[in-house]
N, C-alpha and C positions, 0 to 999 in steps of 0.2 A: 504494500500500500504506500510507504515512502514516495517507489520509485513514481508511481502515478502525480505525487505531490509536487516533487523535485520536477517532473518534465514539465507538468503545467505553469510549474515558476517559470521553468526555459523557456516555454514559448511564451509567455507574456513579454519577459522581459527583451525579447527576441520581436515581437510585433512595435513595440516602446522604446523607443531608448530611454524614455524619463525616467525617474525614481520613483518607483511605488510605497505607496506610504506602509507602513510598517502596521501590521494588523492591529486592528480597534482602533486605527485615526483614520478621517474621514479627510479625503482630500482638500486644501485649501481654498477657497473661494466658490466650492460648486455648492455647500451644504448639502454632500450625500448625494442622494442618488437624481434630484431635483436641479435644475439650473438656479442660480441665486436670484432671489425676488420672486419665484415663482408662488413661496407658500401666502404672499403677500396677497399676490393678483389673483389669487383661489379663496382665501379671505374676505375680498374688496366683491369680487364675483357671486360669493356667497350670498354679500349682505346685499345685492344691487337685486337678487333673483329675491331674497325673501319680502324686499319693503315692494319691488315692483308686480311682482306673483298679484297678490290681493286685487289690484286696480286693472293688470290684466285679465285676471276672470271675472270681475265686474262688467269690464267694458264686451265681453263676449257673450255676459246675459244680453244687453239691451237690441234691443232689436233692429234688424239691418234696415236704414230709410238712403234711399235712393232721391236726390232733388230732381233729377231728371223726369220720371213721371209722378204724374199727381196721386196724391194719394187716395186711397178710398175715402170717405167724408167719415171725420172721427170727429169726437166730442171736446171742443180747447179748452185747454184746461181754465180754471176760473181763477182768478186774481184782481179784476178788475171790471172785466167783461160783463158781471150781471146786472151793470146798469146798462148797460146797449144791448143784453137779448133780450130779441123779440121786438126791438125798434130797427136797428140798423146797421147794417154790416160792417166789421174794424178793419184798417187795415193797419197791421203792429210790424214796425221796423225795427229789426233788433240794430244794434249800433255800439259803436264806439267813438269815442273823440279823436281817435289815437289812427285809426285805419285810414288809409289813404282811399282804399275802394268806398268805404262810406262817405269819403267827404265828395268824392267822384260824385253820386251817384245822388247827393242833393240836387240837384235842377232835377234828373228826374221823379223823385220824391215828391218835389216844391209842385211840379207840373198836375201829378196824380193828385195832390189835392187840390188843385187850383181846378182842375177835370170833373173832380166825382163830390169831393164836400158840399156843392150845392146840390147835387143829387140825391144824400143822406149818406155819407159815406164819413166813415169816423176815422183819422189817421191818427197813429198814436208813436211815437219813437220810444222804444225801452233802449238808453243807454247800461251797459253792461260793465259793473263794480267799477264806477270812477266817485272821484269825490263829487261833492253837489256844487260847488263853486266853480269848479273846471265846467263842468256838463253844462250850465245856468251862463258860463263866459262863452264857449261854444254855441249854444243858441240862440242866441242874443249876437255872435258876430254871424252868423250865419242866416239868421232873420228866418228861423224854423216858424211859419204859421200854424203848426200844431201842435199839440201837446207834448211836450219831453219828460217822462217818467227814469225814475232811476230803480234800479237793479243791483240793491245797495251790496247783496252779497250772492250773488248768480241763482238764488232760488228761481225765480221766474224764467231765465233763460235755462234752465236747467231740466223746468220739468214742460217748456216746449221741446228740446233737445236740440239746442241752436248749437250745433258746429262751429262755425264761423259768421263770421260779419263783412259785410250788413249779410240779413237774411231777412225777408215778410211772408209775413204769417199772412193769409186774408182769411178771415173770419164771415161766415154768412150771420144775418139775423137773427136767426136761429142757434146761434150756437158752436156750429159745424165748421169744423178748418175745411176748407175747398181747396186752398193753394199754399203748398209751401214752395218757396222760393220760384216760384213758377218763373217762365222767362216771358211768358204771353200775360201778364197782368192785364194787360188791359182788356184783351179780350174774353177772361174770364169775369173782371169787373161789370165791362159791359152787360154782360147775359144776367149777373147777380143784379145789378140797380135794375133792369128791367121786370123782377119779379114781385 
């Protein structure tokens, strides 16, 4: 049994020319058997899988919505809205102060209520967690004619399910979200003021 021992020193030392650390030390800078830093980024890795796990299976219950087509007519949720059902259709802009596409997209905002508020059409902006002085300095430079509500900690935007910003919600009379983020607003508006 020796001889098996003593060959396999030969051939190591025979594949190496370096010095082999002398049994029960772990060679200099690799820490064993692991490249150095590795038990670190296994660690880091660990804790990145345990805090993000939770909100990634969260976000796999909630259900897939597609902006592209309309959705089926579901019930919106209630926050504000049950002084307009059963009078007159909302139209609720989600927003921020901060988005560049929201600020874009004011004249056509401005226009849709300049269009349809004399029709009965309710437009409403929910800005989304900003302070109330910023939001109140932003509509005031911007000369919003409609209502600017605040969304002081994303509950409302939250249990619409607003993705991003800007997004409109259009609400029927009744209750019933008809259009999310549609790209034909107006031709959905139209056929709703007519009813």
């Amino acid at each position: 049994m020796m001889d098996v021992i003593d060959q396999k020193k030969k051939m190591d030392s025979d594949d190496t020319h370096a010095p082999q650390p002398e049994t029960g030390q772990r060679e200099s800078g690799t820490g064993g058997r692991f490249p150095r830093g590795f038990k670190g980024i296994a660690v880091a890795l660990a804790f990145v899988c345990l805090f993000t796990l939770p909100t990634a299976l969260r976000a796999a219950k909630q259900k897939s919505f597609d902006i592209t087509k309309p959705p089926a007519e579901e019930k919106a949720p209630d926050f504000v809205l049950s002084d307009h059902r059963g009078k007159r259709p909302v139209l609720i802009i989600f927003s921020t102060t901060w988005c560049t596409f929201c600020k874009a997209e004011i004249p056509h905002f401005k226009s849709l209520y300049a269009t349809y508020a004399q029709q009965g059409l309710e437009v409403v902006n929910i800005d989304i967690q900003e302070p109330k002085e910023k939001v109140a300095k932003f509509a005031s430079q911007n000369q919003l004619p409609y209502p600017v509500l605040l969304d002081e900690d994303g509950a409302v935007s939250g249990v619409y399910e607003i993705r991003g910003v800007p997004t409109m919600v259009l609400v029927d009379k009744n209750g019933m979200i008809v259009c999310r983020q549609c790209r034909t607003v107006e031709s959905v508006l139209s056929s709703i003021m007519k009813k």
